[in-house]
N, C-alpha and C positions, 0 to 999 in steps of 0.2 A: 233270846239266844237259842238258835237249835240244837236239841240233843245228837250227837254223835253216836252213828250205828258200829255196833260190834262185827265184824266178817266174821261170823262163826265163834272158834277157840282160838282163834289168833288174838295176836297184844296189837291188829290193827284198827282204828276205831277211826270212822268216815262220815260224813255226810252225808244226809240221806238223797243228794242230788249227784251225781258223780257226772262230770263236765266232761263232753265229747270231744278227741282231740280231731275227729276227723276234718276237720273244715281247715286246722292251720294249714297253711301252704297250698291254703285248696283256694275255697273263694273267699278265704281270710286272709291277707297278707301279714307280714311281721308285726308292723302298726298295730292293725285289729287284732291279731290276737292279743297282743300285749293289754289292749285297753280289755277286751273278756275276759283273757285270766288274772289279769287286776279287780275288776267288779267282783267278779265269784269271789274270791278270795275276800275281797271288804266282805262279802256278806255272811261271812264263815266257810267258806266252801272251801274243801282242802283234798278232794278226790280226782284223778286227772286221769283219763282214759286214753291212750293212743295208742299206735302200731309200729311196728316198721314198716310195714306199706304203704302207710299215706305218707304223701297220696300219691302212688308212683303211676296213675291212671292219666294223671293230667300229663298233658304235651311240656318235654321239655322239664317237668321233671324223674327224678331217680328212684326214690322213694325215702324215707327215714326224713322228709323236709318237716313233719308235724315234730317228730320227736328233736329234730335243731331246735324249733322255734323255742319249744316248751325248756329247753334247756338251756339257751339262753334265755329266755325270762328268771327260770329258777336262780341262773348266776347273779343276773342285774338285781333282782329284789333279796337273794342272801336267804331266799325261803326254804331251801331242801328239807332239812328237816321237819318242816310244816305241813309237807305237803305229800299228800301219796299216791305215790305216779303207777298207774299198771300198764304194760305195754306189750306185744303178743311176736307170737316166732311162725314163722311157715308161709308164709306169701309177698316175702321181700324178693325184689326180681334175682338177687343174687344170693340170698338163702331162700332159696326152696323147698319146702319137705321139712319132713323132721325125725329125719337119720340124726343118730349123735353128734355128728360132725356141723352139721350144721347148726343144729339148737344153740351147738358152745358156740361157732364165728359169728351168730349173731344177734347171741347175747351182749358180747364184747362189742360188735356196732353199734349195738344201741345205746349201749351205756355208756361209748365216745359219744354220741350223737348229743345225748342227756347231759352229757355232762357232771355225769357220777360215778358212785361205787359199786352202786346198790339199785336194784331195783324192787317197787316193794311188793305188787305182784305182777308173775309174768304169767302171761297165759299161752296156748299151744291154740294160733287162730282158727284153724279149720282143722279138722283131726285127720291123720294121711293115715288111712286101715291097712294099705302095705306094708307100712312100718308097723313091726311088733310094740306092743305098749309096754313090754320091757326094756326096750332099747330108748323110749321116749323119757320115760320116768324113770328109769337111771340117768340120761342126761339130766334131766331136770336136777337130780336129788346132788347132781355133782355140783351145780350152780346154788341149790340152796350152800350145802357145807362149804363151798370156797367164799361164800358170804355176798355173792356177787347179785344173787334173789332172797327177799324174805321168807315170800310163799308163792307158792305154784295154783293156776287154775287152769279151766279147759271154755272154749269155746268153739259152736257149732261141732259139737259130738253127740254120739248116738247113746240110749241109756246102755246100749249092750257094751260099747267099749269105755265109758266110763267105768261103769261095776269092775269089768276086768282090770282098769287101771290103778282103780281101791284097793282093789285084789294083793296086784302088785304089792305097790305100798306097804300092806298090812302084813303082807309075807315078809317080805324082805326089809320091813324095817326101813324103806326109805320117805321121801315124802311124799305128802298126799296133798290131792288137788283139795283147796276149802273153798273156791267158789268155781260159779259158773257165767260164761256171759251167751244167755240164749236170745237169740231171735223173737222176739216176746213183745207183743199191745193187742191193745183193745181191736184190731183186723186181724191180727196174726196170733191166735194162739194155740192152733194145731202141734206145731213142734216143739212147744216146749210141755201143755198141759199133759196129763197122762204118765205115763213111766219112767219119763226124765225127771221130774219134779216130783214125783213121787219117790225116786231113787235121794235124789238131792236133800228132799226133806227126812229122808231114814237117815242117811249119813252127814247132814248137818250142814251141809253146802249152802253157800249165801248166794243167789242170785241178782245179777247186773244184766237186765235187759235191754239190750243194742234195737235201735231200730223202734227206741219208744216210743216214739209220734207218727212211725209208719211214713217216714220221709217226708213230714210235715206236713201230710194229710192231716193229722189228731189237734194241730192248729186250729183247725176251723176255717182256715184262711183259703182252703179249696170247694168253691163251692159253685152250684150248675150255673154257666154262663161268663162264669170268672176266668183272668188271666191272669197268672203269678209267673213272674220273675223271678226264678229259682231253678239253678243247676240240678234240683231235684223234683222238678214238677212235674212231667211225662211220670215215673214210678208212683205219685201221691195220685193225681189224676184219675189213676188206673180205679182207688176204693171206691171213687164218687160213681162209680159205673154200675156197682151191686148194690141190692137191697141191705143188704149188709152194714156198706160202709152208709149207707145214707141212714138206717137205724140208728146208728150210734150217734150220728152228728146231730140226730135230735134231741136224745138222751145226754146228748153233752153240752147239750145248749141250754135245755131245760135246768141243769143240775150249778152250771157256770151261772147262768142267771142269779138262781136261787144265794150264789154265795158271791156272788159278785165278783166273781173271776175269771181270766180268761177260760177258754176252750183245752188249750193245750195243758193250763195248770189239774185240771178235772181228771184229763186223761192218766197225765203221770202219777196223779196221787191212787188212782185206779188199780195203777202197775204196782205203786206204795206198798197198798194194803192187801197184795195177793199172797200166799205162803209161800215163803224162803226168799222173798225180792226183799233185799236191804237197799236196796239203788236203783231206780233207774239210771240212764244213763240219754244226755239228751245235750247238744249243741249248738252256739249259740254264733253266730255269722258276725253279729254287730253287739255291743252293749245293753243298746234297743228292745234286743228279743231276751236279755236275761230275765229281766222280772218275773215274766209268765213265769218263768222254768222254777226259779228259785224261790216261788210262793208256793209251789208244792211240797217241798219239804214241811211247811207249817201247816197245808190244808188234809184236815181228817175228813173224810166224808163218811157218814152214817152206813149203818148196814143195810139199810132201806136203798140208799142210793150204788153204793158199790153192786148191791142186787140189779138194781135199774140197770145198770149196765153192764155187768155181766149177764146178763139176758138179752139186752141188744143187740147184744157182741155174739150172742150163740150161734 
């Protein structure tokens, strides 16, 4: 049985896998999702990522179709209270931004969408620096005390308006963001290492890093010569092109090898053991592709090799 990670000082306790809602409504229909958040779920998994954006990219649809799907699952299996759904405000085509006004209309959509009362964390997707971060974290602080959010986080924000968002908070006695969800793997770790995570680790913030297989590069499944069939293959494509990304895919093959697991599992357990990551967070099209994902929560890898590759990755 996997142990359940703590978010910080919060009374919420997660999975150390947190299941990416971006693919429902995307290149996962109702069906597949339903048989993916069923498997995660047999296997303990009770962390559920989505937006209200997804995926309003695809033709034909609106946006908010991830958080239908997951809400109707939640009603058909009777799991809500099992399960803790985080879901994000500010790039829904009809809530934009995050003026006050907006944050509260579409809170309230989301939580029709879901199918609930409550959501248990919301986060603020991309941070709009027009808006004052007293104007954001008041709205927020109004959606925790009307009961309608547990707890508040931020993602793709800068260290400087985060700090000031604490700020907030700490003055005014309202809530405060406890996690973060950064941009963060073994190709990508310019924007988060350094004084975001340095900030996050003084003030106790748990990080959930988005974009932890680097769009399915950290698979393994990209490699010179190769053709993948994947809505995400042009963006993975692109690492196989630096010394960089091709460093790593050695070191992760080496390392998979040694423990007899996939490529992708190596990566996330990578993201595992870096400081303030309680979660990655990673997405699964088909049933098929859980395993890799979900053998990471149980693989520790040595500090020899977590070195391995944080050196590859440099």
């Amino acid at each position: 049985m996997t142990t359940l990670r703590k978010i910080g000082s919060t009374d919420l306790e997660v999975f150390p896998l947190a299941l990416g809602g971006n693919v429902f409504g995307w290149t996962a229909d109702e069906e597949q999702s339903f048989a993916v958040l069923d498997a995660y779920r047999e296997a303990g998994g009770n962390f559920i990522d989505t937006a209200d954006s997804y995926s309003a990219w695809v033709e034909g649809n609106q946006g908010g179709e991830s958080e239908t799907i997951i809400g109707k699952w939640v009603r058909a299996r009777g799991n809500r209270s099992d399960v803790v759904i985080a879901t994000k405000v500010s790039q829904h085509p009809r809530y934009q931004g995050l003026s006050a006004a907006t944050i509260r209309a579409a809170a309230d959509a989301s939580l029709k969408r879901l199918g609930t009362d409550y959501i248990d964390l919301y986060y603020t997707h991309f941070d709009k620096p027009e808006t004052p971060v007293e104007e954001i974290v008041g709205a927020l602080d109004e959606l925790v005390r009307a009961g309608k959010v547990r707890h508040i986080a931020a993602s793709n924000i800068s260290a400087e308006r985060l700090r000031a968002s604490l700020e907030v908070s700490d003055r005014e006695g309202l809530a405060r963001y406890v996690a973060l969800q950064p941009h963060y793997n073994l190709v990508s770790r310019d924007t988060y290492e350094g004084e975001l995570r340095d900030l996050a680790e003084h003030e106790g913030l748990a990080a959930f890093p988005y974009f932890a297989l680097a769009a399915g590069f950290l698979t393994g499944k990209y490699r010179p010569g190769t053709a993948v069939d994947s809505a995400r293959a042009g963006r993975a494509a692109r690492y196989l092109e630096t010394e960089r990304g091709r460093r790593v895919l050695t070191a992760l093959d080496e390392i998979a090898q040694a423990h007899d697991v996939p490529v992708a599992t190596v990566a996330l357990a990578w993201l595992a053991a870096q400081p303030t990551v309680v979660a990655p967070i990673a997405s699964a099209r088909t049933v098929e592709q859980l395993p890799a994902l979900l053998k990471a929560a149980g693989l520790r890898l040595t500090e020899n090799e977590v070195a391995r590759l944080t050196e590859a990755s440099a």
